[in-house]
N, C-alpha and C positions, 0 to 999 in steps of 0.2 A: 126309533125302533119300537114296533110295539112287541109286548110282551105275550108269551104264548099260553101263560096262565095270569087268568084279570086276580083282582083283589080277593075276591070270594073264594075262589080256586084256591089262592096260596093258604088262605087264612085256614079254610077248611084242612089243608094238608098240617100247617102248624098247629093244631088241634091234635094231632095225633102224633109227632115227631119234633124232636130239636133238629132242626137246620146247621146252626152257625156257630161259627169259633165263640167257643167260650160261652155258650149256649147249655142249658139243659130244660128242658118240659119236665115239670113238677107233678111228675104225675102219679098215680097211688102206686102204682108197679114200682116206679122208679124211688120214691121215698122208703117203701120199704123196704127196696135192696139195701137202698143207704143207709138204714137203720138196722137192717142185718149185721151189714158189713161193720157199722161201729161197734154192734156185741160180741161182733166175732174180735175185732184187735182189742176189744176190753180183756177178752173171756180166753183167747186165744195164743196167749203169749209164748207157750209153750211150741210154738212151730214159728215165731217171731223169723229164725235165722232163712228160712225158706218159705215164708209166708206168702210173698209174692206171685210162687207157684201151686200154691195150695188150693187153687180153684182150677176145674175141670177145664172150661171156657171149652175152645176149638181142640184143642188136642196140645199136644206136643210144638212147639216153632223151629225151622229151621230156616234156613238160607234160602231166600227164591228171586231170581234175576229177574231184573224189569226187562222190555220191549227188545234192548240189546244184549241182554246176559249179564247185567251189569248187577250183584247180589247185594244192591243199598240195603235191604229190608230184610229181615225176617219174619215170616209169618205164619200161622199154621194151611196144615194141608188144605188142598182146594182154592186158597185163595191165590190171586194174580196182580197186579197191577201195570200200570204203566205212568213214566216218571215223562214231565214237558215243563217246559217254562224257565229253565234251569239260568238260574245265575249267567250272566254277562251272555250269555247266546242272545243271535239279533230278534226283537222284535216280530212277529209276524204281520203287524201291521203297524203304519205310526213313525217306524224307525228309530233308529237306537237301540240299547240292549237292555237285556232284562235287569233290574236294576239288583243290589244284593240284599239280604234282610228279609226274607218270604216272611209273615207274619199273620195276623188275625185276616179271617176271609168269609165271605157268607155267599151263598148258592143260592140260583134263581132258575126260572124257567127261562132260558134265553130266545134270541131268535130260529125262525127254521128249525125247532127241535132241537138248538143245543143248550145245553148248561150254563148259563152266565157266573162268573166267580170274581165279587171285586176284591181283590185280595190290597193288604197294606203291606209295606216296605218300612220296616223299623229303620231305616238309615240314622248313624249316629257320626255324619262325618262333621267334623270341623267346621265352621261356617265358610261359605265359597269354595271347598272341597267339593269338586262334582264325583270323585270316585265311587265307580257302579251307581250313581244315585240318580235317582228317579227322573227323566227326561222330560221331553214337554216344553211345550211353546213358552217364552218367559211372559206372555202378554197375563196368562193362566197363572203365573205363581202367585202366590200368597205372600212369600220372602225369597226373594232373588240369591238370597244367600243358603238357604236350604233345598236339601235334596231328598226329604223322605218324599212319601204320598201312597198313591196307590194303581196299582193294571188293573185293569177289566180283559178277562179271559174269558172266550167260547170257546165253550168243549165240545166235541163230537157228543150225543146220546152213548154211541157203544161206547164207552170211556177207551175212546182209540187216541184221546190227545187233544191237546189245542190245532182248533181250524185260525183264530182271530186273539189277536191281543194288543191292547193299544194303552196308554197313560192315560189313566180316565182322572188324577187331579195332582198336581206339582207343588211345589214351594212350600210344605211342611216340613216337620222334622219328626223324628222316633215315634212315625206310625205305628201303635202298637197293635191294639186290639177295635173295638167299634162294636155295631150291632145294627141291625133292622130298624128301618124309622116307621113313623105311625103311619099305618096301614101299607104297608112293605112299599114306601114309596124310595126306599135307594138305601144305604149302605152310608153308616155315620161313621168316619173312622178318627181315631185320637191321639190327641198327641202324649205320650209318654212325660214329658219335660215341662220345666215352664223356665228353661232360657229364653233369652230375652238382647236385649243391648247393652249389658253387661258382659256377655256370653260371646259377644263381637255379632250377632246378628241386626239383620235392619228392622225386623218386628220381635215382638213380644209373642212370645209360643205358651202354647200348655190349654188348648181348645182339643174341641170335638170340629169335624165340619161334615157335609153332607154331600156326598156322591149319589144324585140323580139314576133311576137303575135304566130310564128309559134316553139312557142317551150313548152315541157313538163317538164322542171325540172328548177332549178334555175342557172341565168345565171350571169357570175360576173358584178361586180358593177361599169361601167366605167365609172367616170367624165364628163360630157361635156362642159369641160373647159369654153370654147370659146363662147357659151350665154350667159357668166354672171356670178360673183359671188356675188349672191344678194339674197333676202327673195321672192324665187320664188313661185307665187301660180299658174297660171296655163300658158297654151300658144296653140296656134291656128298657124294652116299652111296655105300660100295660096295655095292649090293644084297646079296653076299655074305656079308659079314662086318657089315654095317651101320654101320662106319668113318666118319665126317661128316670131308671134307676143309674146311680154310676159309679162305680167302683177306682180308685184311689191306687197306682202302686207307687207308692212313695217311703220303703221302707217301713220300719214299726210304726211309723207318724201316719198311717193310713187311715181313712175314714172313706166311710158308704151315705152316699147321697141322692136325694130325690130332687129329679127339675119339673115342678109345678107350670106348664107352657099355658100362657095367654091362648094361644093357638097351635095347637097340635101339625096344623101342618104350616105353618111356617112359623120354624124357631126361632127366626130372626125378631120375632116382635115381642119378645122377653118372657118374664116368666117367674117366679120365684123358686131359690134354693133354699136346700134344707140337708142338713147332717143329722143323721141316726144317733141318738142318744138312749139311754136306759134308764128306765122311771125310775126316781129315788135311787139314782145309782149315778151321778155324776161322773165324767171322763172314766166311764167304764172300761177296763183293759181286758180284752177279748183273745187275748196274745195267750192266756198257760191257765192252768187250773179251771177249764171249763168242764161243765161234766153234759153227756149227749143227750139231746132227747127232753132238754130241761128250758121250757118256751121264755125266753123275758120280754117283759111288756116294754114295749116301745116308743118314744117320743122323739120328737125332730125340731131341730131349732136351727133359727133362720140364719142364713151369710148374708147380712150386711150389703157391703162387697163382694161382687162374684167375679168380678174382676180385677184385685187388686196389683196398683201400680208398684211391684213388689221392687222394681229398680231404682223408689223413690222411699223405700223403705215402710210401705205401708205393709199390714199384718194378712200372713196366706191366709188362703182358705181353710185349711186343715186347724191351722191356729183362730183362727175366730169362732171353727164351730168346737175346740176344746175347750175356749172363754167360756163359752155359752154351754158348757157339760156335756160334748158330741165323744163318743166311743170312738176309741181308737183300735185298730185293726195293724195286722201285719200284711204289706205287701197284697194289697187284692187284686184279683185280677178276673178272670171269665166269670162272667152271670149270664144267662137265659131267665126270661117269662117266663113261666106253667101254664097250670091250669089254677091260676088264682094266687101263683107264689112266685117268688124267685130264688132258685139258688147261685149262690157265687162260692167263687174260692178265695183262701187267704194260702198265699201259699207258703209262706215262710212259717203261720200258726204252728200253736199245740206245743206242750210241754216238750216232745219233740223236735219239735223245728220243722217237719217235714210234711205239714199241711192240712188246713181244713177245710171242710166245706160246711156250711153258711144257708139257711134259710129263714127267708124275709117273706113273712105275708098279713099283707093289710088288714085292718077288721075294721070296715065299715068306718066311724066318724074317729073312731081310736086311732092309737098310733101304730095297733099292730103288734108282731112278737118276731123275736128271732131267735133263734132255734139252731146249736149246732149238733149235723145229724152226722159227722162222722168225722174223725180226727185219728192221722196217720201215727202207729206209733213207734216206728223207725223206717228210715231211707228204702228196706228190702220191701217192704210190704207198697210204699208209695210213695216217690222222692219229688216233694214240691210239684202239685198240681198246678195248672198254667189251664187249657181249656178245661170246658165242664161240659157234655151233652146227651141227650137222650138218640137215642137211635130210632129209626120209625119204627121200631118192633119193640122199645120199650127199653131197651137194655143200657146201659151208663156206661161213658168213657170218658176218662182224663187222660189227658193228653201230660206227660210230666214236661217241664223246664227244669233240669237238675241245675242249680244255683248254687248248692250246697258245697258245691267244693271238695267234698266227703271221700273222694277215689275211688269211688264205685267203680265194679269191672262187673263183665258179663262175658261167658261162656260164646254167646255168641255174637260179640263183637271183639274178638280179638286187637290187642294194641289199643284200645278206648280206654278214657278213663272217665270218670263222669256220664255213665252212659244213660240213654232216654231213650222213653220207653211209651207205648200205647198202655193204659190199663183199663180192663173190662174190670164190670163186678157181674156176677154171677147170682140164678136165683137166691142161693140160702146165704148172699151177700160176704161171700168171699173171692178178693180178688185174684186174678189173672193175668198176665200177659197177654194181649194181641198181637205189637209190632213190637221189634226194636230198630233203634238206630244205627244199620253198621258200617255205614260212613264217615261218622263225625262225632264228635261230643255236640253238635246242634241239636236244639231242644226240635219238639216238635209243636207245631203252631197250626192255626187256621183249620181246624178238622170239621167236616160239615158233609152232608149229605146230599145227592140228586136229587129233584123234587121226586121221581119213583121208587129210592129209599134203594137204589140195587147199587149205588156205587157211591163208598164213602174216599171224598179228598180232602189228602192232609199235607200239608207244608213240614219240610223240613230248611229250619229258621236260615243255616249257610253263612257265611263269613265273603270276605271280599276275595277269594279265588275262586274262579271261573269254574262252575259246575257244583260248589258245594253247599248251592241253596236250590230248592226243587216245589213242583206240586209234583204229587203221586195220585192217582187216581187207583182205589182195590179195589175189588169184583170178589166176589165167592160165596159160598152157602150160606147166607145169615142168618136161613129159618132154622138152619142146625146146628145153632147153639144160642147163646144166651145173649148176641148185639143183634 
């Protein structure tokens, strides 16, 4: 397949918009919404109980039926979507059925003018449990006993649906999140876990591996040793230097890492790791008492082991680089590149529990600072951030995964409890509503953009019955408000 935008094309387009799940462009607009937005929950406590809605955004959300009438979404006026790929429905090409667990996803220019989406499948089944899980030649698996991985979707341009979808890689597990490899040569997706043959599997899990974007059928499943063998959620590249940043969701034990690659485009041929640590600040705890806007200098010290034989009792990744004074983080998950930085999320962070966001930028031969620019400070205002992105017009969206537990309700999801949520931030950096959930307590995943910025898709995550995992494809006015 060749691709309908070459390298230069894309790259120029990522200059100006975040793409991909878990994604944001670091860009001056967008930091200082985020910097807004933190003075306003400092400064702003006083509307704490409704906080949430206290930004203009699009208008008002109500109720709006996808393609069949079917009111999954709420959304404000003018906008529309249309909902394909759904849970257990057959294949449109390939055979088998759509598998369950919609997850982290990144957009491409595809063939013929459509939209290419490799999206991941969290699957968390039992080992040799094939239920809903991801199909696919067994010649292609990577572990005959596991069933995450990931589809490769072509969408129509008019966001009228998928035309093509096929299992573009098998025999993973708890695909979660991923990202863009050096110079948009395919889609790294990751594994969440690091079960193993302890676990009753036939390999050793808790890698990244790399889905090719220029290809139509399923491709084998190669390890990528050498980043890590950790509970990967997602990772971000400096197009510069080809750096892979990686984020950790493994509970409070979380840590943020860089993979230093021999060769940029083939990860196979090793590389050096390293965990974020804080200068003169040993096993820094990043978790409560941080204050915004306040840079720490930064240092990285190296793993050892990046692969350790953790079934043989040797010491994780996370624990070697807290040996060596590496900062511990809660639960990380979506980062994007900028223009020179990275932001991620923590999503369990903040004295609150209810989420931060995180920015990492290099300085030259140093180790760099990091900087947090906004911290949630209760459930209403932002309940556990999950993606991160910039929209091609500038504007920031988190995607929530409520985690929390907490019995959040909402107006317009009736009978939900836990419910999720799309959130904009707004110029003067007060949060909004765009979507909600009102199908499911399922988080929302995989949010990313058309390469001409006019159609944002977003995964709604779904559980093992039939229909209640989705992509959504939305349309509508975006120069008339603030995404």
């Amino acid at each position: 397949m060749a691709t309908t935008m070459g390298r230069m094309g894309r790259r120029s387009f990522l200059g100006r918009a975040g793409l991909l799940a878990g994604g944001a462009v670091a860009s001056t607009t967008a930091l200082q919404r985020l910097a807004a937005s933190a003075a306003y929950a400092q400064t702003g406590s006083e509307a704490a109980g409704d906080a949430a809605r206290a930004g203009t955004g699009y208008g008002p959300l109500a109720p709006v039926g996808d393609q069949d009438g079917a009111e999954i979404l709420a959304l404000p006026a003018g906008f529309s979507y249309v909902t394909f790929s759904k849970t257990a429905s057959p294949l449109i090409s390939g055979g088998g059925v759509v598998p369950r667990n919609h997850d982290g996803m990144g957009a491409f220019a595809g063939p013929d003018g459509t939209v290419r989406l490799i999206r991941n499948h969290e699957n968390r089944n039992d080992p040799g449990v094939p239920l809903l899980g991801v199909p696919g030649p067994a010649a292609t698996k990577y572990d005959p006993l596991a069933y995450g991985g990931t589809v490769t979707v072509d969408c129509d341009s008019g966001a009228k649906g998928a035309v093509r979808e096929f299992v573009s890689l098998n025999g993973t597990t708890v695909n979660c999140a991923g990202g863009i490899a050096f110079e948009d040569s395919g889609w790294i997706t990751c594994e969440e876990t690091v079960d193993g043959p302890d676990e009753g599997f036939q390999r050793k899990h808790g890698y990244p591996f790399l889905v090719p974007l220029d290809v139509d059928e399923t491709v084998p499943a190669t390890p990528l040793t050498a980043l890590g063998r950790f509970a990967h959620e997602a990772v971000a590249v400096d197009p510069g230097t080809g750096t892979i940043y990686e984020t950790e969701d493994a509970g409070d034990n979380s840590g943020f890492y860089r993979f230093l690659p021999r060769d940029p485009f083939d990860l196979t041929a090793g590389g050096k790791l390293q965990m974020l640590g804080i200068v003169g600040r040993p096993n820094y705890d990043t978790v409560r008492n941080q204050r915004v806007r306040r840079p720490l200098p930064v240092r990285w010290v190296d793993i050892a082991v990046p692969d350790p034989d953790l079934e043989a009792g040797a010491s994780s990744v996370f624990d070697q680089g807290a040996d060596a004074g590496g900062a511990r983080f809660n639960r990380l998950e979506g980062i994007w590149w900028g223009e020179g930085s990275c932001l991620f999320n923590s999503t369990s962070g903040g004295n609150a529990g209810r989420g931060q966001v995180w920015e990492y930028c290099p300085r030259g031969d140093r180790g760099g600072t990091l900087t947090l620019v906004y911290e949630s400070p209760e459930g209403s205002v932002l309940d556990s951030p999950d993606n991160l992105f910039v929209t091609p017009r500038g504007g920031i969206i988190l995607c929530e995964d409520d985690a929390s537990d907490d019995g959040d309700t909402h107006p317009l999801a009736p009978g939900i409890v836990d419910v999720n949520r799309v959130i904009g931030l707004e110029e003067r950096g007060r949060p909004f509503e765009f979507a909600v959930n009102r199908l499911n307590d399922s988080e929302f995943a995989g949010a990313c953009f058309s390469p001409d910025g006019q159609t944002m898709f977003v995964n709604i995550f779904g559980n093992e019955e039939p229909g209640s995992g989705m992509t959504c494809a939305i349309t509508g006015p975006w120069a008339d408000g603030p995404l």
